[in-house]
VMD Tcl script that draws the C-alpha trace (Angstrom):
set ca {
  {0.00 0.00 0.00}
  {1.59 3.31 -0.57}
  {-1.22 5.53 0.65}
  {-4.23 5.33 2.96}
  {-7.29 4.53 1.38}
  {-10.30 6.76 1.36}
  {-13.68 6.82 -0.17}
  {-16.97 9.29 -1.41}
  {-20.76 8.67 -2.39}
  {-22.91 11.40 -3.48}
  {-25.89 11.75 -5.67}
  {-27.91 8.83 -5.65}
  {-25.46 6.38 -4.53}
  {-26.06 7.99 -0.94}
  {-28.90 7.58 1.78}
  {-29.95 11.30 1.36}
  {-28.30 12.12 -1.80}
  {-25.71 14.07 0.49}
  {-21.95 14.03 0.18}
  {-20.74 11.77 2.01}
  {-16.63 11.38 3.08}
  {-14.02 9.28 4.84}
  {-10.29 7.78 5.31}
  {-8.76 5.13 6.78}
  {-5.15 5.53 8.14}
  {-4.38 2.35 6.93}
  {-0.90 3.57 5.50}
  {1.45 1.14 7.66}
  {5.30 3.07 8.19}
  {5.73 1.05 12.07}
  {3.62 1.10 14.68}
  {4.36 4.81 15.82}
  {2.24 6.01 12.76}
  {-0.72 5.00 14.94}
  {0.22 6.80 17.71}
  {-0.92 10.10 19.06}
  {-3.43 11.12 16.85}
  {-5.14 14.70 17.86}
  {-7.84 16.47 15.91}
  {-7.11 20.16 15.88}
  {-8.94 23.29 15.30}
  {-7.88 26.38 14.07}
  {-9.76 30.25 13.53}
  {-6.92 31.90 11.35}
  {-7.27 35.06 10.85}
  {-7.72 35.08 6.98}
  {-9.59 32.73 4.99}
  {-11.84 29.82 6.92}
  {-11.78 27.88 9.88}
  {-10.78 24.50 9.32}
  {-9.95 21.23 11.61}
  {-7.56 18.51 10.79}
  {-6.46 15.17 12.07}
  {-2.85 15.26 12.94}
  {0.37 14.86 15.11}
  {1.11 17.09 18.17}
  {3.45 19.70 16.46}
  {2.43 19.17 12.79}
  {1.29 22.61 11.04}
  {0.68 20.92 7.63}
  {-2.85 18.60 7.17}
  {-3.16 14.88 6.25}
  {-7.21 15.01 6.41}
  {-9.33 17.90 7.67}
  {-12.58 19.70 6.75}
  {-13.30 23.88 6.49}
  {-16.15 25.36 7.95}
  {-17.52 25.66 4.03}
  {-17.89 22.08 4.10}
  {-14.32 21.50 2.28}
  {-12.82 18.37 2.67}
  {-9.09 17.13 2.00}
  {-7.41 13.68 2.17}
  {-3.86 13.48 1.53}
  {-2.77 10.17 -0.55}
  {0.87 9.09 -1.60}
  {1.93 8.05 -4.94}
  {4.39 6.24 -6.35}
  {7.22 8.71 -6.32}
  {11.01 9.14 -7.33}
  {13.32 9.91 -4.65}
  {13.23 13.88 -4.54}
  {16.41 15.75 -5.96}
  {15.12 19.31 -4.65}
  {13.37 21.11 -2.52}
  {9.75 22.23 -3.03}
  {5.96 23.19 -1.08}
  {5.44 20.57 1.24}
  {2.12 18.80 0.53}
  {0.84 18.89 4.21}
  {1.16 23.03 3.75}
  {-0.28 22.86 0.28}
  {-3.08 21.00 1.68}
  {-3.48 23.60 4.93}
  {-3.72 26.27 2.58}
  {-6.59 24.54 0.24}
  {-8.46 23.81 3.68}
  {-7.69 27.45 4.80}
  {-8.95 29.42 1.49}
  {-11.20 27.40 -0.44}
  {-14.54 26.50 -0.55}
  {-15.24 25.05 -3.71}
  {-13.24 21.82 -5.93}
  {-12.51 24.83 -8.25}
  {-10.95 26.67 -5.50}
  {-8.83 24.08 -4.43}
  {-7.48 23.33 -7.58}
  {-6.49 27.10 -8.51}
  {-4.93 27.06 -5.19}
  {-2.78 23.54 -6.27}
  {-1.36 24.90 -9.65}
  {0.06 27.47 -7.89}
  {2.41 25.12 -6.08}
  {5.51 22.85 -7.76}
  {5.74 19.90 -5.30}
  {8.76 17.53 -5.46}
  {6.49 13.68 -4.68}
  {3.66 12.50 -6.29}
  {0.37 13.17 -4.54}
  {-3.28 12.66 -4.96}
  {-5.57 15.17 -3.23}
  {-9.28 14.12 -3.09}
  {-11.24 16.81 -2.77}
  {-14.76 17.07 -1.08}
  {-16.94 20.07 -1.78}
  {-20.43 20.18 0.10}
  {-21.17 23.50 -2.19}
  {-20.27 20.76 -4.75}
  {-22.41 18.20 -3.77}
  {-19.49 15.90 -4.95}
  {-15.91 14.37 -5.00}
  {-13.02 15.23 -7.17}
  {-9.33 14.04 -7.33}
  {-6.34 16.70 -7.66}
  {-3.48 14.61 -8.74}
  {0.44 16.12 -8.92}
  {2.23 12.92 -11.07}
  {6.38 13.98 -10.32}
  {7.42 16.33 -12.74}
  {4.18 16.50 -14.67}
  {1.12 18.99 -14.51}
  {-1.57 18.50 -11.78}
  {-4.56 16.62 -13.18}
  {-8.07 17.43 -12.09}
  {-10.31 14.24 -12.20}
  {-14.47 15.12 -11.89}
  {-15.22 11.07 -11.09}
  {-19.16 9.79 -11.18}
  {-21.53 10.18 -8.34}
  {-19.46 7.37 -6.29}
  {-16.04 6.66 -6.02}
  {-13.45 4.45 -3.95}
  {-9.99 5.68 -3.99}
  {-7.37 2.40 -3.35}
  {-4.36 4.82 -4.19}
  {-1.94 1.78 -4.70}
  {-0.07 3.02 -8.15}
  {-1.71 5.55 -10.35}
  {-5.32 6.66 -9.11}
  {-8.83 6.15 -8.28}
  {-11.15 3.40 -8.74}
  {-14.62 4.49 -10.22}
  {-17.46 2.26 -8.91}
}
mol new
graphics top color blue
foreach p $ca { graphics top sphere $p radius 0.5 }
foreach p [lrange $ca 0 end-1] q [lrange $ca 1 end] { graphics top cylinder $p $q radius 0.2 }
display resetview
C-alpha cells in the first residue's frame, strides 16, 4: 500500500443524496504512525476555519474539513526519490483547507504550487455536492479528475477506482 485509502458517495449512490466522506489511516510506516493522533482546530485570521487530524506539532494537514464544508485527504503516490526542494504537501493541503470553498478553488490554489512527490488530493466540496481528485504525477502537470456520483480511492499506483 503506498497511501491510505479513502472513499466518497454522493448523488444517488447515498442515503440522502448528500456528500458523504471518509479515510482510513491504513498507511502502515511502524507502529508509531498510529500513535498520538489529535484532531485540531484552528480560527486563522484570513480565509476559513478548518480542523484537521494530525500529530502534536504538525502545522501541515493529512485530512481535515473547512467550515464551508471542504474536505481534504492526503494520498501518496508512487514517487522518485526527490532531488530538490519544493511546497510541502501537508502546507499545500493547509492552505486549500484554509482558502477554499469550492473543488474549483482548491485546484487554482494547487497549480500554484511545484511539489517535489507524487500526490493525490481528493477533494470534497459540500457546495459541490461531490468528489473530485487533484493529482500532482512527479514532474508533470496536476490533473483534475471530476469522477461519477461514487467513487473508492485504493491509491496503490496511479489513481482512483470508479465504482
Amino acid at each position: 500500500m503506498v497511501g491510505c485509502t479513502s472513499f466518497s458517495f454522493w448523488g444517488g449512490k447515498s442515503a440522502d443524496k448528500n456528500l458523504v466522506v471518509g479515510r482510513n489511516f491504513d498507511f502502515y510506516v511502524n507502529d508509531k504512525f498510529a500513535e498520538n493522533k489529535i484532531i485540531c482546530f484552528y480560527n486563522p485570521s484570513a480565509g476559513y476555519k478548518f480542523m484537521m487530524v494530525s500529530w502534536p506539532c504538525m502545522t501541515g494537514v493529512v485530512s481535515g474539513m473547512n467550515e464551508k464544508g471542504l474536505t481534504i485527504t492526503i494520498n501518496a503516490a508512487k514517487s522518485a526519490i526527490p532531488t530538490g526542494a519544493s511546497t510541502p504537501v501537508t502546507l499545500l493541503t493547509r492552505e486549500i483547507l484554509q482558502y477554499a470553498s469550492t473543488i474549483d478553488e482548491a485546484y487554482a490554489i494547487a497549480q500554484k504550487r511545484q511539489l517535489f512527490v507524487s500526490e493525490s488530493l481528493m477533494i470534497g466540496s459540500l457546495i459541490d455536492n461531490k468528489t473530485a481528485i487533484i493529482e500532482k504525477i512527479s514532474e508533470k502537470k496536476w490533473i483534475f479528475i471530476i469522477p461519477i456520483p461514487a467513487m473508492l480511492f485504493v491509491p496503490i499506483i496511479s489513481g482512483p477506482c470508479f465504482c
